[in-house]
C-alpha positions in Angstrom: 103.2 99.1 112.7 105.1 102.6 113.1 104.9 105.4 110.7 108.0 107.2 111.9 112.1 108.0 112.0 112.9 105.9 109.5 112.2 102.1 110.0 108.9 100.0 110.5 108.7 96.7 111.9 105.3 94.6 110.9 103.5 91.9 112.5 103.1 88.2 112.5 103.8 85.2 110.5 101.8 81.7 109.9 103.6 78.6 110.0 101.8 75.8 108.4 102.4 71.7 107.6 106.1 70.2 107.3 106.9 72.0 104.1 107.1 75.4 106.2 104.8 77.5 104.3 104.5 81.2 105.4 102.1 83.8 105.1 102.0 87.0 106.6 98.9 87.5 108.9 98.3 88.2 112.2 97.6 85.1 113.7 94.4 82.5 114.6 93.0 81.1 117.4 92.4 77.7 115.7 93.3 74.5 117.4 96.7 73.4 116.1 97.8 76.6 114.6 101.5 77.4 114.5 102.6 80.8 114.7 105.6 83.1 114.7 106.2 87.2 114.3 108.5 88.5 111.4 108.8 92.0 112.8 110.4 93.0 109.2 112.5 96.3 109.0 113.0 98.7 106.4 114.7 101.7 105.9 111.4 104.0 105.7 109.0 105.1 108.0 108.1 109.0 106.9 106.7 108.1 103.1 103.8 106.7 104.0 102.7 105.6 100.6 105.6 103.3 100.4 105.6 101.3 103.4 101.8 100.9 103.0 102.7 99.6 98.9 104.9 97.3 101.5 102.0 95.9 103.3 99.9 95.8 100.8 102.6 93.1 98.5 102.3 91.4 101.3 98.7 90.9 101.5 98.4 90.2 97.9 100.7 87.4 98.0 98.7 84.3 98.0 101.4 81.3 97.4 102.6 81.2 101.1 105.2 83.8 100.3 104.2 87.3 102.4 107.3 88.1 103.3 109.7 87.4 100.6 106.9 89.6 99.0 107.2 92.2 101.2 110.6 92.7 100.5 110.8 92.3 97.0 108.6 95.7 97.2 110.6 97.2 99.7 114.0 96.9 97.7 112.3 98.3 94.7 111.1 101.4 96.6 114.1 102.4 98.6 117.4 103.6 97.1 120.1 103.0 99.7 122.7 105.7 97.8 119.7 108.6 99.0 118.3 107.4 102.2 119.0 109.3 105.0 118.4 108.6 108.8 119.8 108.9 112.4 119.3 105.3 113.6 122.2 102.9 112.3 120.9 100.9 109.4 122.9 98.5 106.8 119.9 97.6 104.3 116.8 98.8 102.3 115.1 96.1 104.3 117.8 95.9 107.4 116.2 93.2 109.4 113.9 90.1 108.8 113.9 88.6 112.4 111.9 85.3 112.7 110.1 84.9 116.4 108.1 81.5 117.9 104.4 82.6 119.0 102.6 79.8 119.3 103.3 75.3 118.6 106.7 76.3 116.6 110.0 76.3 117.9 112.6 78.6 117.6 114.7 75.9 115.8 112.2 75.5 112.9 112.3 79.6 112.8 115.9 79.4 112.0 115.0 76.7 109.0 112.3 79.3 107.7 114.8 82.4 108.3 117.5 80.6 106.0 115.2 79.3 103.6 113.8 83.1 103.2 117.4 84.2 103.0 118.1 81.6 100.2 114.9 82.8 98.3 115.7 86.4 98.7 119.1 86.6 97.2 117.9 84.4 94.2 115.1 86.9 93.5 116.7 90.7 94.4 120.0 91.1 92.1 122.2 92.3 94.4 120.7 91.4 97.6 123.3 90.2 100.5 122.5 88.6 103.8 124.0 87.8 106.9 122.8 85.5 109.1 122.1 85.5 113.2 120.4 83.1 115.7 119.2 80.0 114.4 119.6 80.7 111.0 123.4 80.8 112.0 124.9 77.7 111.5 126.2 76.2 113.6 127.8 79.1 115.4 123.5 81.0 116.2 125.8 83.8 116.9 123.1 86.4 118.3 121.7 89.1 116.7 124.0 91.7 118.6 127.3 90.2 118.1 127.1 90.1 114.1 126.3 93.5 114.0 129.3 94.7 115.9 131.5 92.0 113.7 129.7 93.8 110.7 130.1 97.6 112.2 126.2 97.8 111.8 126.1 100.5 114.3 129.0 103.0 112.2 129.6 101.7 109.3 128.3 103.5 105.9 131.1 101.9 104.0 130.3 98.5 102.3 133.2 98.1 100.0 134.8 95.6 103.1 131.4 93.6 104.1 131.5 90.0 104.0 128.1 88.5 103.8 126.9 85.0 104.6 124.6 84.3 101.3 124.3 86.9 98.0 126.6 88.9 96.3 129.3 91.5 98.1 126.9 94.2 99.3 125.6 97.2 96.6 124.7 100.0 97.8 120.9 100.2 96.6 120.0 97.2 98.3 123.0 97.2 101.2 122.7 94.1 103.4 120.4 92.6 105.0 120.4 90.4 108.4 117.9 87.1 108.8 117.4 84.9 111.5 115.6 83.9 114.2 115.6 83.9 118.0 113.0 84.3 121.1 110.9 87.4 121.7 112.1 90.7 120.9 110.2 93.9 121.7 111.0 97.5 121.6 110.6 99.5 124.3 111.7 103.7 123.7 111.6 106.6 126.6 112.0 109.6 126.1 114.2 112.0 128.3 113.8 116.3 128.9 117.5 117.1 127.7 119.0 117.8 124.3 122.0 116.0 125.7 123.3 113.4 124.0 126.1 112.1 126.1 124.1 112.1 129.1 121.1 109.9 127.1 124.0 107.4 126.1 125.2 107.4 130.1 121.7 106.0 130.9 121.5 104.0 128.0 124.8 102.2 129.0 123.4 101.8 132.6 120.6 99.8 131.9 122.2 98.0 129.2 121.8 94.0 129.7 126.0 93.8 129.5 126.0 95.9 132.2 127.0 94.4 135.8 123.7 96.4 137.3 122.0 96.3 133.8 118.9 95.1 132.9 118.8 91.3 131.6 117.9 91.0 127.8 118.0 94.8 127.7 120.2 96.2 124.4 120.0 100.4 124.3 121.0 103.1 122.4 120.5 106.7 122.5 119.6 108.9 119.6 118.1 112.9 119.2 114.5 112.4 118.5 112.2 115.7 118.1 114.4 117.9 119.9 115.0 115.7 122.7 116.9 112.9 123.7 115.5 108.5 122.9 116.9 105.9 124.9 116.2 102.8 122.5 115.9 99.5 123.9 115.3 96.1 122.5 114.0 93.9 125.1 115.3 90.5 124.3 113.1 87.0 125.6 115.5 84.7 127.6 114.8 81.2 129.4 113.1 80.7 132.9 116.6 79.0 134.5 118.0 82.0 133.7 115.9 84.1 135.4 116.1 82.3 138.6 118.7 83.4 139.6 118.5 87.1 138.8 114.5 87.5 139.6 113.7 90.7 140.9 110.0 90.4 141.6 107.3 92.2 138.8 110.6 93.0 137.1 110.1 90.3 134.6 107.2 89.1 132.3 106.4 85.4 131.7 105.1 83.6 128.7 105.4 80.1 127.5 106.1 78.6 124.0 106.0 74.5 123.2 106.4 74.2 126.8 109.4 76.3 127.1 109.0 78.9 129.9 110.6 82.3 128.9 111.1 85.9 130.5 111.6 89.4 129.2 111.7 93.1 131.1 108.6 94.6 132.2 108.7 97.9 129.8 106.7 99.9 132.6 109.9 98.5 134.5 112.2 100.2 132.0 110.9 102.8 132.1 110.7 103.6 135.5 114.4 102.8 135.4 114.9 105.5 133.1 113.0 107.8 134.7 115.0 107.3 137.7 118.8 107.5 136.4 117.0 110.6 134.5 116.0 112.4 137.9 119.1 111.4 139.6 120.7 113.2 137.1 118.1 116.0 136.8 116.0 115.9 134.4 112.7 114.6 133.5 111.1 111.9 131.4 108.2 112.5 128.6 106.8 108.8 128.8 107.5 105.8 126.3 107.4 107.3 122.8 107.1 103.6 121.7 106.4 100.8 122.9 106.8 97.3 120.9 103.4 94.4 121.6 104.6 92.3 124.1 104.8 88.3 122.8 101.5 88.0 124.4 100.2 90.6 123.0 101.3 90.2 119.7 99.7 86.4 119.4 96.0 87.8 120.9 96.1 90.7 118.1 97.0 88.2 115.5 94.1 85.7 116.5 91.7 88.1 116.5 92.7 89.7 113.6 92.6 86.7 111.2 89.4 85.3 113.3 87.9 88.6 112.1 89.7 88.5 108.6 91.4 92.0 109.2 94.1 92.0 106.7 94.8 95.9 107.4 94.7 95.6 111.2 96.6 98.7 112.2 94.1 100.7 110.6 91.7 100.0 113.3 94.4 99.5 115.9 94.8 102.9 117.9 98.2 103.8 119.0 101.8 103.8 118.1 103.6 100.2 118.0 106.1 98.3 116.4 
């Protein structure tokens, strides 16, 4: 996890027997376990005692319900009306994205994303959702596209959101997006230049909407330290897909329930970056972040539960999300 800007994302979810149980873990190696990631974000990173209060409601929770946990503790430590922060956020926890790791679908992630959502607006007064992916029914509009509907990345005025589930939005709590999809990783570079409009040119460039972007690829581009981030989310997406776009080592391959599935090599983004960056003139300062990868994500969590590390990032060098 990231002690940073603002937001965290955390770790791995256990999916267990028809009734969908869930408990926040890092994973196991044992034949027939199921397994997806709930890379959770809230709207903290620099008070380190909170997000760590965070995990640690988490870890407590022993009735198969880590994450609803999780959050119950995040929207009792974060005030909405006083945080402050450059990247676009809607919620005290802004994001509870469900992801397939191992023997689960991304169909039965949707089920547990709504059934979380349904729990969390029952237990946080004033607590609103809206929902994305699978847990969207039936239009699994992505992730992306009910944020722009919502004006996630400029809105700070919730008098005129609509949410799927909960009350209209409050400003403590704000709103909050569920759901569930493939993969998604984070992947951050960081350019030499203090200008912003030229970040957001390369950005836009590799942008997966982009004729000459980079499939799966979503960026933005933010002042971070005295310098300029360009963001990415690095979205998983089916093999036939792929086939017709493959560009060599470009891609990454990994395989869920039999379903083949593809994301951006991250040493490939940012070697794109670098590039548009010294066409234009400038340098790069490396990756400030870089997200685990699916596979990456599933080995951690086996070992760590294999090993019964509840507090795995403490021996985990590095800076992930």
């Amino acid at each position: 996890m990231l002690f940073g800007n603002w937001k965290l994302k955390l770790w791995a979810t256990r999916i267990s027997g028809k009734k969908r149980k869930k408990k926040i873990t890092m994973s196991s190696c044992r034949v027939g376990l199921r397994l997806a990631a709930c890379l959770l974000n809230i709207s903290e990173a620099r008070k380190k005692y909170i997000v760590e209060n965070i995990v640690k409601a988490a870890l407590l929770e022993r009735n198969g319900n880590s994450v609803l946990a999780a959050c119950l503790e995040a929207f009792q430590s974060i005030d909405m009306e006083v945080q402050e922060g450059i990247h676009p956020f809607l919620g005290a926890v802004d994001l509870i994205p469900i992801y397939p790791l191992s023997g689960v679908g991304v169909e039965e992630c949707g089920a547990v994303a709504r059934s979380l959502a349904e729990n969390l607006v029952l237990s946080v007064p004033g607590c609103s959702v809206f929902l994305f992916g699978e847990a969207d029914l039936p239009e699994k509009r992505p992730l992306v596209q009910r944020r722009k509907q919502l004006g996630w990345f400029t809105r700070r005025d919730f008098s005129a959101l609509k949410p799927d589930l909960g009350a209209a939005p409050a400003r403590r709590c704000g709103l909050t997006g569920i759901g569930a999809s493939p993969y998604v990783m984070n992947c951050n570079v960081t350019i030499d230049s203090q200008d912003l409009a030229l970040g957001k040119e390369i950005a836009s460039a590799i942008r997966g909407s982009n004729v000459n972007g980079l499939k799966g690829v979503q960026t933005m581009a933010f002042p971070h330290e005295g310098k300029i981030e360009i963001a990415c989310n690095v979205e998983s997406f089916e093999d036939q897909e792929v086939t017709e776009t493959s560009k060599g080592s470009q891609y990454m391959a990994y395989s869920v329930l039999g379903d083949h599935f593809y994301y951006v090599s991250p040493h490939y983004i940012e070697a794109q970056v670098k590039k548009l960056a010294s066409d234009r003139g400038i340098g790069t300062i490396g990756r400030a972040l870089i997200g685990f990868t699916p596979q990456e994500c599933k080995s951690c969590a086996e070992y760590a539960i294999r090993e019964s590390i509840g507090e795995f990032w403490k021996i985990r060098e590095g800076v992930f999300m």
